[in-house]
C-alpha positions as CSV (number, residue, x, y, z in Angstrom):
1,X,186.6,160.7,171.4
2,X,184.8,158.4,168.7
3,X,184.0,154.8,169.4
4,X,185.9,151.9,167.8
5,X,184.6,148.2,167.2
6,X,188.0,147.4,169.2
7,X,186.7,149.5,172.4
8,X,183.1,148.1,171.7
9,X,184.4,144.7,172.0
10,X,186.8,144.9,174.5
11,X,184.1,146.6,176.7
12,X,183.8,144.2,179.8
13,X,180.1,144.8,182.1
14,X,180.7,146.4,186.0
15,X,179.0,146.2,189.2
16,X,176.5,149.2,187.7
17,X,175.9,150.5,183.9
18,X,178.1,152.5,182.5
19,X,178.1,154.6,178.9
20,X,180.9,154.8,176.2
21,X,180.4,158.1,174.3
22,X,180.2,158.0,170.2
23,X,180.1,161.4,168.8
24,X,176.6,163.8,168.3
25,X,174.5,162.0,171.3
26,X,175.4,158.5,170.2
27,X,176.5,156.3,172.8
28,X,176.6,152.5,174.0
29,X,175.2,151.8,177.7
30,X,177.0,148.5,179.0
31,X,175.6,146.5,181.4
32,X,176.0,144.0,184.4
33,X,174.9,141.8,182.3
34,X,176.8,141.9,179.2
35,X,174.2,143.9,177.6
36,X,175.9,146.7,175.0
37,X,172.7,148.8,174.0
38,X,173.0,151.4,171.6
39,X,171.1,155.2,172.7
40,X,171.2,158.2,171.3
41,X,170.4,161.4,174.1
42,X,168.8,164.4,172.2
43,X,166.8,167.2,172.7
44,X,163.5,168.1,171.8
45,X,161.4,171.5,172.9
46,X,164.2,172.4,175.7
47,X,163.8,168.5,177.0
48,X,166.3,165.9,177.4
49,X,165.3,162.4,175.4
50,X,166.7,159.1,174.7
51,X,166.2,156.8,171.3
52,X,167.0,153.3,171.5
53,X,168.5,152.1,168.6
54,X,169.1,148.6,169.4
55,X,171.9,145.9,170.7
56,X,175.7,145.5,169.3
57,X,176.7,143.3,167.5
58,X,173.1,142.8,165.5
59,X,173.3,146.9,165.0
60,X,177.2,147.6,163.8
61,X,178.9,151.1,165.1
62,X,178.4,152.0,161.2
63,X,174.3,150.6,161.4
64,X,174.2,153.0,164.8
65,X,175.8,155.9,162.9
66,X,173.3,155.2,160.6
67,X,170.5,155.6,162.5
68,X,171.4,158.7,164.8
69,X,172.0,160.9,161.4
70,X,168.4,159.7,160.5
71,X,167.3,160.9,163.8
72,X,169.0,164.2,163.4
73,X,167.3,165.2,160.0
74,X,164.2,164.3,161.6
75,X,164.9,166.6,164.4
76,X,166.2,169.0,161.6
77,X,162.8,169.1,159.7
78,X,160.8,169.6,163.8
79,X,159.8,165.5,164.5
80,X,160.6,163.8,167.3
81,X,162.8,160.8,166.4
82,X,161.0,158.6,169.3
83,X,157.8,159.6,168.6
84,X,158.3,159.1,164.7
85,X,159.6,155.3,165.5
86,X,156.4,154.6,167.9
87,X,154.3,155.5,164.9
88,X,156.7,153.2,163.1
89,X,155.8,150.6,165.3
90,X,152.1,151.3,164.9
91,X,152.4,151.2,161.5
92,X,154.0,147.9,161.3
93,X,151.7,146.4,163.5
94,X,148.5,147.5,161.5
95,X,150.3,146.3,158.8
96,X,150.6,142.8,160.5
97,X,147.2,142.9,160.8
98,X,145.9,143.4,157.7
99,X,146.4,140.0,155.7
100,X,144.2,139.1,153.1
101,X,142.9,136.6,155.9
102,X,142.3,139.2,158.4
103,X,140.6,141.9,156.4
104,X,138.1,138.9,154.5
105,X,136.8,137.7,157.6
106,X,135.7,141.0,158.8
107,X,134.4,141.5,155.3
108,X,132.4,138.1,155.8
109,X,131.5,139.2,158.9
110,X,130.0,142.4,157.3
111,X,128.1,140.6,154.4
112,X,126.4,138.5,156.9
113,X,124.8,141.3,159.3
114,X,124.2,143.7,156.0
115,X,120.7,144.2,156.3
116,X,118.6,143.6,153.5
117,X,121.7,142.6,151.2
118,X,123.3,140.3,153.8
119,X,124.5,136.9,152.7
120,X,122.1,134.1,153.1
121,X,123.3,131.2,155.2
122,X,124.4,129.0,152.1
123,X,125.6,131.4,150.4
124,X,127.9,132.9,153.8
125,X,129.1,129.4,153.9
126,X,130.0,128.9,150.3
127,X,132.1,132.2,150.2
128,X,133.6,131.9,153.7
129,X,134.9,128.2,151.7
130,X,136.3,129.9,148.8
131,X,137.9,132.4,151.3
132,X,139.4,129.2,152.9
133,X,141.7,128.6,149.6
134,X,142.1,131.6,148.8
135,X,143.8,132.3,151.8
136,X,145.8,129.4,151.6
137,X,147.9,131.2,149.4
138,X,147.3,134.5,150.1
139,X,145.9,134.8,153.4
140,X,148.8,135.8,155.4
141,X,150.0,138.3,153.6
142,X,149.5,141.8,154.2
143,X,146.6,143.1,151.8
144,X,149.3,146.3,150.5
145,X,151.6,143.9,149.3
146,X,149.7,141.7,147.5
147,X,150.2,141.9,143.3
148,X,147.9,140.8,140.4
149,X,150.2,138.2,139.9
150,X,149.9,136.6,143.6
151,X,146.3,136.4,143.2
152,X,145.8,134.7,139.9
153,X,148.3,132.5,141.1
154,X,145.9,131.3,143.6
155,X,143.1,131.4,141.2
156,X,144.5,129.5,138.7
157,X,146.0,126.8,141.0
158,X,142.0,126.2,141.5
159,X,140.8,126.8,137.5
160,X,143.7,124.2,136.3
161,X,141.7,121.7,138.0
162,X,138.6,122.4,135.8
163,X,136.6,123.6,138.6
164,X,136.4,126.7,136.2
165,X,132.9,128.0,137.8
166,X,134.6,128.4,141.6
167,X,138.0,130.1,139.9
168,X,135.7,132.9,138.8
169,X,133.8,132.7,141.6
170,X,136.9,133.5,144.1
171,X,138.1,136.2,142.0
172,X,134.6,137.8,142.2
173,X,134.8,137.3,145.9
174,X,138.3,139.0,146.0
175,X,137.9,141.7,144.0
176,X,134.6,142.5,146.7
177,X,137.3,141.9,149.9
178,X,140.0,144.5,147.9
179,X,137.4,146.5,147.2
180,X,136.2,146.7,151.2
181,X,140.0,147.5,151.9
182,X,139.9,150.5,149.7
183,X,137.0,152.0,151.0
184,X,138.3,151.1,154.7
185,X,141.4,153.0,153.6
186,X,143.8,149.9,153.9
187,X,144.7,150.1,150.1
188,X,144.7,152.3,147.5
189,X,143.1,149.9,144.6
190,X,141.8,146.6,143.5
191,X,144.4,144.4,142.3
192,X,142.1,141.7,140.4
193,X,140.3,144.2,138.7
194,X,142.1,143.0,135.4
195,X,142.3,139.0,135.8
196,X,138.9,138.0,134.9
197,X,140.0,137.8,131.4
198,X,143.1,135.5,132.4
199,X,140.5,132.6,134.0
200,X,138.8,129.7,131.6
201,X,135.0,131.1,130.9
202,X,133.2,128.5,132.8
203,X,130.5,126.1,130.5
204,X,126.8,127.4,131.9
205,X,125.1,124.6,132.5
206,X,121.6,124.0,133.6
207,X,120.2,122.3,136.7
208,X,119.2,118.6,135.7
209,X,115.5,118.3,136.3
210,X,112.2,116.0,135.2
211,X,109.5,117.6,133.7
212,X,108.0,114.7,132.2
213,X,105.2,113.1,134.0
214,X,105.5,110.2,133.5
215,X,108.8,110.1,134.5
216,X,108.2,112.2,137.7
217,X,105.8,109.1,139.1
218,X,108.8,107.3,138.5
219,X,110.9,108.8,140.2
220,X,108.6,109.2,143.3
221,X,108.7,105.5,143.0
222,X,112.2,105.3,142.8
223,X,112.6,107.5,146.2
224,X,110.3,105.4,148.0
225,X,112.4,102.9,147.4
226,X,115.6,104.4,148.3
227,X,117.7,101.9,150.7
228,X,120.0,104.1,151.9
229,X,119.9,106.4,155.2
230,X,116.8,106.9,156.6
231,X,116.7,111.0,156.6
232,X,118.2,111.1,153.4
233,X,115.0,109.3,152.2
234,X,112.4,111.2,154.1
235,X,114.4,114.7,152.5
236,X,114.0,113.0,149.2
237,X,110.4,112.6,149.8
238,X,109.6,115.5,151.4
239,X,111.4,118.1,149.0
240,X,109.0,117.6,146.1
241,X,106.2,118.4,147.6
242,X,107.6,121.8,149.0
243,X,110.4,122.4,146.0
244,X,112.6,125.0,148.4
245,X,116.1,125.5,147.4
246,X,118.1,122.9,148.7
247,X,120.4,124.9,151.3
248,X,116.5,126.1,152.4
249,X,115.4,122.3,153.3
250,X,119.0,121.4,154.1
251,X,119.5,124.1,156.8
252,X,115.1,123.2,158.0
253,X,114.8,123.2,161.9
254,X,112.0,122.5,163.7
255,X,111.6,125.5,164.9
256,X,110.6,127.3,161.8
257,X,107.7,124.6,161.7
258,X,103.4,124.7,162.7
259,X,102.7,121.4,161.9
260,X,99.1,122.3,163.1
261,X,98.8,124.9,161.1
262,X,100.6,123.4,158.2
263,X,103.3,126.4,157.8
264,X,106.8,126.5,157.4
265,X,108.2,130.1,158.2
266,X,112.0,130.3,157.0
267,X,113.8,133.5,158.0
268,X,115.1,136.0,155.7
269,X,118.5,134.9,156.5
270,X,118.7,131.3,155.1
271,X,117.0,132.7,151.8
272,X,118.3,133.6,148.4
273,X,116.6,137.1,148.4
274,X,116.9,137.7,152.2
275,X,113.3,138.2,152.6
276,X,111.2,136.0,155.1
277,X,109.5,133.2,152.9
278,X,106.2,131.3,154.0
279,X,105.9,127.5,152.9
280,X,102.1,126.5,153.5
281,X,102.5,122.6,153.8
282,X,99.9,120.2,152.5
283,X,98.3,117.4,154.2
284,X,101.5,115.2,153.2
285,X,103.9,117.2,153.8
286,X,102.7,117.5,157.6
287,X,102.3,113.7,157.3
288,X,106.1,113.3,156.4
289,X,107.3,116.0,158.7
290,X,105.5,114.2,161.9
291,X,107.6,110.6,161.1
292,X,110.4,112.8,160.9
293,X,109.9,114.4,164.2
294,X,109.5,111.0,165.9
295,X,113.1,110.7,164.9
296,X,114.7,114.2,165.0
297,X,112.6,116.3,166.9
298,X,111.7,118.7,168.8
299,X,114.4,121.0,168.1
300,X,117.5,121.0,166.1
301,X,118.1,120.5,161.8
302,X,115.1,118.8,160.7
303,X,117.6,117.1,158.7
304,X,120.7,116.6,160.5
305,X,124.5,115.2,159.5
306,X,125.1,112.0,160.0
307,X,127.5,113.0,162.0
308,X,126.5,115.2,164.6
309,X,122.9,116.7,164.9
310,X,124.2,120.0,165.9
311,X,125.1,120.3,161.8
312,X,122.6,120.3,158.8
313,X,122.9,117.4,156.0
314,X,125.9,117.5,153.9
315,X,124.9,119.9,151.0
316,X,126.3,116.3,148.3
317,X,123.5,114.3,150.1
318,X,120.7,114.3,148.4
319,X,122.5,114.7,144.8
320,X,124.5,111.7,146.0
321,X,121.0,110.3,147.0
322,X,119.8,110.7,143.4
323,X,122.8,109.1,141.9
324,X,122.3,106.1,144.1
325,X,119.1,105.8,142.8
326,X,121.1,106.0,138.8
327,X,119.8,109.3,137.8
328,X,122.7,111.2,136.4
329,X,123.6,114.6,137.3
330,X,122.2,116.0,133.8
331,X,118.7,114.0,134.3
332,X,117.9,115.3,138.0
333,X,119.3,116.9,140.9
334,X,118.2,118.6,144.3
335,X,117.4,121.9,143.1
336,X,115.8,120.1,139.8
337,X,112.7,119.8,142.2
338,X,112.5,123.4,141.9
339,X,112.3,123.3,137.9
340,X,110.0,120.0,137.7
341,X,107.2,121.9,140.1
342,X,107.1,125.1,138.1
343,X,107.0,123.5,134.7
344,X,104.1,121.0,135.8
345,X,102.2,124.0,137.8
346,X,102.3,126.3,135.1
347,X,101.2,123.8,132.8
348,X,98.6,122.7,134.4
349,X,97.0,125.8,133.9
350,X,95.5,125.9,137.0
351,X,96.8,128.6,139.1
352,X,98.2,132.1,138.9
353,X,101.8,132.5,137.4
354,X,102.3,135.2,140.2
355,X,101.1,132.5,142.6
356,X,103.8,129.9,141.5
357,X,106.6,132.8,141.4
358,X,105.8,133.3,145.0
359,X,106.2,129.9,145.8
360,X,109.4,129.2,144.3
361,X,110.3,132.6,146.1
362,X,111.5,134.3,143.3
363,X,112.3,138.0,143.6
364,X,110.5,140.6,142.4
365,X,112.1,144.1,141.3
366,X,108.9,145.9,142.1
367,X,108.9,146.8,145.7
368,X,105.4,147.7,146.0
369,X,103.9,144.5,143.2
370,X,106.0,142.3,145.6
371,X,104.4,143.4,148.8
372,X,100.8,143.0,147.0
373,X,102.1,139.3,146.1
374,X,103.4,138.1,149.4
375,X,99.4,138.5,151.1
376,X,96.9,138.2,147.7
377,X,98.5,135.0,146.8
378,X,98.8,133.1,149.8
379,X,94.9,131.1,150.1
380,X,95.8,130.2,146.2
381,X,99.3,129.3,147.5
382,X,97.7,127.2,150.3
383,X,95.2,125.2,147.7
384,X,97.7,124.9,145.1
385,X,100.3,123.2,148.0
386,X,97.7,120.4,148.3
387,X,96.3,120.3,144.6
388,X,100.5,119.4,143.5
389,X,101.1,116.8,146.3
390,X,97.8,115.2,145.6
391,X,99.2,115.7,141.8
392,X,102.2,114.2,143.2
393,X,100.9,110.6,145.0
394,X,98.7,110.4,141.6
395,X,102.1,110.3,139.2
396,X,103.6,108.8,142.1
397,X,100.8,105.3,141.5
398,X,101.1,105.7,137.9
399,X,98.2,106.9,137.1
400,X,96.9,108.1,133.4
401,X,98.5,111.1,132.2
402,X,96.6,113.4,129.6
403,X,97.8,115.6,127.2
404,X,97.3,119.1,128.3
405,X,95.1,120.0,125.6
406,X,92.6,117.3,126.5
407,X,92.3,117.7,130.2
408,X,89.0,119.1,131.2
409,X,88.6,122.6,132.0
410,X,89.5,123.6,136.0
């Protein structure tokens, strides 16, 4: 005889557990408890099996129903209903898995141990930050459900704000986190592909730098001066004369260092083009580097947080440095070193343009030309460190400045 929600509910629990038989296998197991758990008995392959289908009153007589006729035309078409809902189970739980969040770290985690085209430490640290708002949208969600429309929400909440160049930035870094999903077989395409267009195009603007002499020795002088913390000073001082990137001197540590040599050996991965770069340091630079050690060293950021020594400087430090100073963001900023050493080298006309490419570690396409550049150059590289920073302390005491065209011949 069927089951009615009358019996179901006037069902009281016994001593031991006891069944009240539906119709085609379907039945309710009561227990001492109280419990009233829906089964359904079957048979699959000349053996008996059981389904749970869950408790009354959450699933309904009608919900139950429901379910065993499911479980039946699986049976019909050969599956195994209790197999089929462990798969369900798997399924749901991958699913779980699988947020935005989830599947971005592990790409992060990829970029950053990718061989020759693995992330350099700044720039692993300015994507895993962009991640960090992306997700806070769109992290939790499970990477299959996720629209165009949930994505350029996120984007745009950061591109209203102006900050135009990082909106684009996180949609490149989305599309690249999709695009790992695809080919890991989580999704079936790229969402973003199409939302570039809907982002403001961000102004290019240039790094401000001084290429003027005369003003360079005044700026030397300015730094010098510079009253506020102590390390930020000595970076200030120290990163003309060796005109790295500024996540290369930010993220320095002394053990990359032969002062007695004069070297500075900075692994592939803290650099722009993931390739080892040698630094040969002049007789100043040493000079700087050994009042730094004194307070410092021996080990750890050669230019530590002010904070905590176990993190580098604040990437805003020295920028901030040079605004304290009143230089304006458009008139000179960290990486501005960069630009101010290969103007004044090349004009100079004193060394090799190869030989200052190498220096400011600029890649080169050419495989086999780049290998030849890394070992010719290097004793030209070594004289033309001490030739700039003695070029330095001579703008640095004001010193006369001729026009190119008159200096005397090298």
């Amino acid at each position: 005889m069927a089951l009615t929600d009358t019996a179901i509910r006037n069902a009281k629990p016994r001593e031991k557990d006891y069944k009240l038989a539906d119709s085609g296998g379907l039945y309710l197991l009561i227990t001492p408890s109280g419990g009233k758990l829906w089964r359904l008995k079957f048979r699959m392959e000349g053996r008996e099996k059981k389904l749970s289908i869950g408790s009354y009153p959450q699933i309904s007589l009608s919900a139950a129903r429901k379910r065993r006729d499911e479980a039946r035309e699986l049976m019909a078409a050969g599956k195994d209903p209790a197999r089929e809902k462990q798969r369900d189970k798997i399924r749901s739980r991958l699913q779980a898995e699988n947020t935005f969040a989830g599947i971005a770290a592990e790409y992060c985690e990829k970029r950053k141990r990718d061989g020759q085209n693995a992330w350099a430490l700044t720039t692993a640290v300015r994507n895993e930050n962009l991640i960090g708002l992306l997700n806070k949208s769109i992290g939790r969600m499970p990477i299959g459900e996720i629209e165009p429309a949930d994505v350029l929400s996120a984007l745009q909440k950061v591109d209203g704000k102006g900050n135009h160049e990082s909106a684009r930035r996180m949609q490149q870094l989305a599309s690249a986190v999709f695009r790992y999903a695809v080919a890991t077989a989580r999704i079936r395409s790229d969402p973003t592909r199409d939302l570039r267009s809907a982002l403001t195009a961000p102004k290019v603007t240039h790094y401000g730098a001084i290429t003027d002499a005369a003003r360079v020795g005044q700026l030397l002088r300015a730094i010098d001066g510079y009253e506020g913390q102590g390390i930020t000073r000595f970076a200030l001082q120290f990163a003309p004369h060796v005109f790295v990137r500024p996540g290369e001197l930010r993220h320095a540590e002394w053990s990359e260092f032969d002062l007695d040599a004069g070297t500075w050996t900075i692994p592939a991965g803290k650099m722009k083009m993931r390739k080892v770069h040698h630094v040969p340091l002049s007789r100043q630079a040493v000079g700087l580097l050994r009042e730094i050690h004194a307070i410092t060293g021996p080990s750890g950021y050669v230019f530590p947080s002010i904070r905590t020594r176990l993190r580098p400087m604040s990437e805003n430090t020295l920028n901030a440095g040079l605004r304290r100073l009143g230089y304006a963001s458009d008139e000179m900023t960290a990486h501005g070193f960069r630009a101010m050493a290969s103007t004044l080298l090349n004009e100079s006309g004193k060394w090799s343009p190869d030989a200052i490419e190498r220096a400011l570690a600029h890649g080169d396409s050419d495989k086999v030309r780049a290998a030849y550049h890394r070992g010719a150059h290097w004793n030209e590289r070594v004289a033309m460190a001490q030739w700039w920073s003695d070029h330095l302390d001579s703008l640095r005491k004001g010193a006369d400045i001729l026009p190119i065209a008159n200096r005397p011949a090298a």
